[in-house]
C-alpha positions as CSV (number, residue, x, y, z in Angstrom):
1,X,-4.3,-9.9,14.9
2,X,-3.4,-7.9,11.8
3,X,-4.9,-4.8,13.2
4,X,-2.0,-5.6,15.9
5,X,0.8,-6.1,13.8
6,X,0.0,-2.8,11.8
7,X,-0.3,-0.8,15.3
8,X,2.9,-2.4,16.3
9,X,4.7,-1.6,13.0
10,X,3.6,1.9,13.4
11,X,4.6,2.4,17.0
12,X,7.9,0.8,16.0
13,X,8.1,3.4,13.1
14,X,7.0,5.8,15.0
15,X,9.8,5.7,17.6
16,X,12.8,5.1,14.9
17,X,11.0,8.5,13.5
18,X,11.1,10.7,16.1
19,X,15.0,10.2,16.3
20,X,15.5,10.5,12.4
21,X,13.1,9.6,9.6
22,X,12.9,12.1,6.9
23,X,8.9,11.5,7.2
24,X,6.0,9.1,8.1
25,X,2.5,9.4,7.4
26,X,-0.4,7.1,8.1
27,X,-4.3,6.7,7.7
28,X,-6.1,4.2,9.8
29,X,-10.0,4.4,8.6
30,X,-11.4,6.3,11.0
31,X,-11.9,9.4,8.9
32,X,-11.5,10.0,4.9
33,X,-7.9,10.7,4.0
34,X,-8.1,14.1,2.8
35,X,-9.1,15.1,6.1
36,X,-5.9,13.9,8.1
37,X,-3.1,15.1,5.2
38,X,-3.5,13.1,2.1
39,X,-4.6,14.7,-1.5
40,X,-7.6,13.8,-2.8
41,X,-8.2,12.6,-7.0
42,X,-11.6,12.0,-7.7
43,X,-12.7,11.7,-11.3
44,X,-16.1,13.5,-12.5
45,X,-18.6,12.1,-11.9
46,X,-16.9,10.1,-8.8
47,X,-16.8,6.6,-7.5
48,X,-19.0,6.2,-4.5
49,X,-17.5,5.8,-0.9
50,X,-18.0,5.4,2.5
51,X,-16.8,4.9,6.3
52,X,-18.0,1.7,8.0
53,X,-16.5,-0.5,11.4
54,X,-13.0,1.9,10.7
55,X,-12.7,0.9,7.1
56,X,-13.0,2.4,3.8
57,X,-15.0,1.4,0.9
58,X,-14.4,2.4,-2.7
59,X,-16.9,1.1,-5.2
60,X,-16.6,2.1,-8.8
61,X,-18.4,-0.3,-9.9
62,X,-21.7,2.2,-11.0
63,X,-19.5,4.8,-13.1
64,X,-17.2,3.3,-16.1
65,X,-13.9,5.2,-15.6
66,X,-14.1,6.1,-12.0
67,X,-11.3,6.7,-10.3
68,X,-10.7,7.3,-6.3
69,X,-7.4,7.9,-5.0
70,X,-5.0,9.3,-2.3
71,X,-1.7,10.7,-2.4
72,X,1.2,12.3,-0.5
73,X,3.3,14.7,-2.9
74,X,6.6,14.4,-1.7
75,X,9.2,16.4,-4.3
76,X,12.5,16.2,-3.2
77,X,11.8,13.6,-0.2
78,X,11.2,10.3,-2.1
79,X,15.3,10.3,-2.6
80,X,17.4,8.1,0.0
81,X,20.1,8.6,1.9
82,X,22.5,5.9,2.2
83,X,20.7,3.5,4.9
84,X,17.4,4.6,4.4
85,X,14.7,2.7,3.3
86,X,11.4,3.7,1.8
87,X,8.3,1.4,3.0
88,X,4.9,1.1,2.4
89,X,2.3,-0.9,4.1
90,X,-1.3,-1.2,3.5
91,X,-4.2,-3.4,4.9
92,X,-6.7,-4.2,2.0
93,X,-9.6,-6.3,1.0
94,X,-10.7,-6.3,-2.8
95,X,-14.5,-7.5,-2.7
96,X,-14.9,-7.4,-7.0
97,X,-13.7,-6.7,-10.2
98,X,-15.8,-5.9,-13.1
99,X,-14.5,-6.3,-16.6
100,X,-11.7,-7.9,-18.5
101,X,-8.9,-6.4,-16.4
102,X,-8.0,-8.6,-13.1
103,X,-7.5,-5.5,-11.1
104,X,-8.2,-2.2,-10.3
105,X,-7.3,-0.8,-7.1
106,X,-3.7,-0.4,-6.4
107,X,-0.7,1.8,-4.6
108,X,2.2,3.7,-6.7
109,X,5.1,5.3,-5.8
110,X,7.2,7.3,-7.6
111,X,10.8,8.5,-7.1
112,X,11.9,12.3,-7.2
113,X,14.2,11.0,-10.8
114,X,11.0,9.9,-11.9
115,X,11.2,6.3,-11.4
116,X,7.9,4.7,-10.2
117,X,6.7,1.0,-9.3
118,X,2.8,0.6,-8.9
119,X,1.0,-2.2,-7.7
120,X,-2.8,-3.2,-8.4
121,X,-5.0,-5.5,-6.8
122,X,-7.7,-8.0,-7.7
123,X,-9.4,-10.4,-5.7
124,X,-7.2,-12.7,-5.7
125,X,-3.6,-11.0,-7.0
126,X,-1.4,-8.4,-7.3
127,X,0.0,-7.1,-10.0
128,X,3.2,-4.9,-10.6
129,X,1.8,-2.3,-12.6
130,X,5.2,-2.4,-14.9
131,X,6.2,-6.1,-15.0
132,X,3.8,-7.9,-16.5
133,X,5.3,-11.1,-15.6
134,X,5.2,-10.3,-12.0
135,X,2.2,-11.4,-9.9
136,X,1.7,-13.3,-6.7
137,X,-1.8,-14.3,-5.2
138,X,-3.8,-14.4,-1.8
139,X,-6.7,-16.1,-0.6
140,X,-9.9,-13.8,-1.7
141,X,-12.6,-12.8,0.8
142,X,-10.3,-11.7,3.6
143,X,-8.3,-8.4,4.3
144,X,-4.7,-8.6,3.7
145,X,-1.2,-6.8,4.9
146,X,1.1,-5.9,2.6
147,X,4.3,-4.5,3.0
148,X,6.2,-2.9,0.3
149,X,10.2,-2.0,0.9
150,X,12.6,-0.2,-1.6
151,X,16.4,0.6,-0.5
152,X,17.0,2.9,-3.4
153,X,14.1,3.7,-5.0
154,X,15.1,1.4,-7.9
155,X,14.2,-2.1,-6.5
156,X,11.5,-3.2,-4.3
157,X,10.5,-6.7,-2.3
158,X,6.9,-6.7,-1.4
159,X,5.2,-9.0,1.6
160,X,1.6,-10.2,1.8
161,X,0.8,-11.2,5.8
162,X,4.5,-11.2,6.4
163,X,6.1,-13.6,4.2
164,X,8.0,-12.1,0.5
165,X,5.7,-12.6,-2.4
166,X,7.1,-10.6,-4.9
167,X,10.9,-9.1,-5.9
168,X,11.4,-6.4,-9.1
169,X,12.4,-3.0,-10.5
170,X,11.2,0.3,-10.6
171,X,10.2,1.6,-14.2
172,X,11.6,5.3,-15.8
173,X,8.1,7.1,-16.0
174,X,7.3,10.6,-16.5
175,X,4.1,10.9,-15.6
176,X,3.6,12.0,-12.2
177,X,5.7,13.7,-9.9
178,X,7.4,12.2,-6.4
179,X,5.4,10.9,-4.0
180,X,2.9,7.6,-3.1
181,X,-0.7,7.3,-3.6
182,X,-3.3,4.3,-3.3
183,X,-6.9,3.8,-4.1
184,X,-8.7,3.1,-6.7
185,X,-6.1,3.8,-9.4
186,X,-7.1,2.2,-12.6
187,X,-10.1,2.8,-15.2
188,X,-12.0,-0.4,-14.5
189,X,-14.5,-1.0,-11.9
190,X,-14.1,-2.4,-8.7
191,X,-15.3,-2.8,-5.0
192,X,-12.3,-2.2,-2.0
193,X,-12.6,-1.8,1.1
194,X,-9.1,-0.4,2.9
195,X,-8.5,-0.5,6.1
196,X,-4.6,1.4,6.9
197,X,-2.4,2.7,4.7
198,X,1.2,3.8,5.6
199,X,4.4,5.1,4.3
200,X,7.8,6.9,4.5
201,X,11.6,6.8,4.5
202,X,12.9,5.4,7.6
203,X,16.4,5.1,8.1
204,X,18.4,1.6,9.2
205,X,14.6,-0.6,8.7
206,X,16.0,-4.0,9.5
207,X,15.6,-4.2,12.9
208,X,12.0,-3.1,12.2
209,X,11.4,-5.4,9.3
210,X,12.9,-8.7,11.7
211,X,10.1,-7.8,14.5
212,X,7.5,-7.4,12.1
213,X,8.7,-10.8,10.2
214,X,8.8,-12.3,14.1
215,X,5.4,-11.3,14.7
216,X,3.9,-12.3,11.2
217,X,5.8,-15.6,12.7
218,X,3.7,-15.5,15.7
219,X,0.5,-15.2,14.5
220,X,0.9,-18.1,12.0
221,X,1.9,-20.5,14.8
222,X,-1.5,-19.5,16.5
223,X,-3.5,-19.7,13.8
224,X,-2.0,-23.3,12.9
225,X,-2.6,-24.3,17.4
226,X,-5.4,-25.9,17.7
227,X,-8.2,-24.7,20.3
């Protein structure tokens, strides 16, 4: 049922899009990213990967330091118009972290005025890379949705299967340049497995974000009708 609210979300994207969206971009499993438009980082020597049932696995667990990510360099499209929203969405399951750090894996986006907000995963939570304090967690074992929304590239709200988890700020950083990546992002050593990844600035979201919320809505009610 997740696989269908991510197919709907993009096909409801996808038509908003086509009329006005600055840009969309999505990755769905069923080939390695840098082969349908993303950038690949790897570190040296890299993290093992591989392609199985339309999913992705990461496992970094084998090389201390290992990184494994995916971006979309974006200068001078990661700023928004008045009604625009930026969004990101991405279906993951985090099967292990090694070490002292909770989390490893992760998404980051970062403004063109260099403002960024980064989010990384464990099995359990998710962290916002720059506010400590904020943190929500999931039930492990089991892919997730998330959904993260920004309507001026200064605040964000982020969704886990539909319902808000999470509200905060963007952090001034000069690291990196505009744009959104995900992957394994941190230093540690993990095991992921990722199954879609979307993003882009779509203009007027809400009726968007109101039929994804009604279908999130949906699929709790089934799950919670008996058989």
């Amino acid at each position: 049922m997740y696989r269908v609210l991510n197919i709907m979300l993009a096909m409801l994207l996808g038509a908003v899009t086509a009329r006005a969206s600055p840009w969309w971009v999505s990755w769905n499993g069923d080939a390695y990213p840098e082969t349908e438009g993303w950038t690949r980082w790897s570190s040296d020597p890299p993290a093992e990967r591989w392609l199985e049932d339309g999913k992705l696995f990461i496992d970094s667990r084998a090389v201390p330091g290992a990184y494994e990510e995916y971006g979309q360099e974006r200068p001078a499209q990661m700023t928004l118009a008045p009604g625009e929203t930026f969004l990101m969405s991405f279906r993951v399951k985090v099967d292990d972290v090694i070490g002292t750090g909770h989390t490893d894996p992760g998404v980051w986006v970062w403004s063109d005025d260099q403002w960024a907000v980064g989010f990384d995963l464990g099995v359990d939570i998710i962290w916002s890379d720059y506010e400590p304090t904020k943190w929500a967690s999931f039930t492990p074992g089991v892919f997730h949705d998330f959904l993260a929304a920004s309507p001026d590239m200064r605040s964000y709200t982020l969704s886990i299967d539909g319902i808000p988890a999470l509200e905060g700020s963007f952090c001034e950083s000069l690291f990196y340049g505009p744009g959104a990546g995900w992957g394994d992002v941190m230093s540690g050593r993990s095991l992921s497995e990722w199954a879609s990844v979307e993003c882009g600035v779509v203009p007027e979201p809400s009726g968007i974000l109101c039929m994804l919320g009604a279908l999130c809505s949906c699929f709790r009610l089934r799950r919670s009708t008996p058989r």
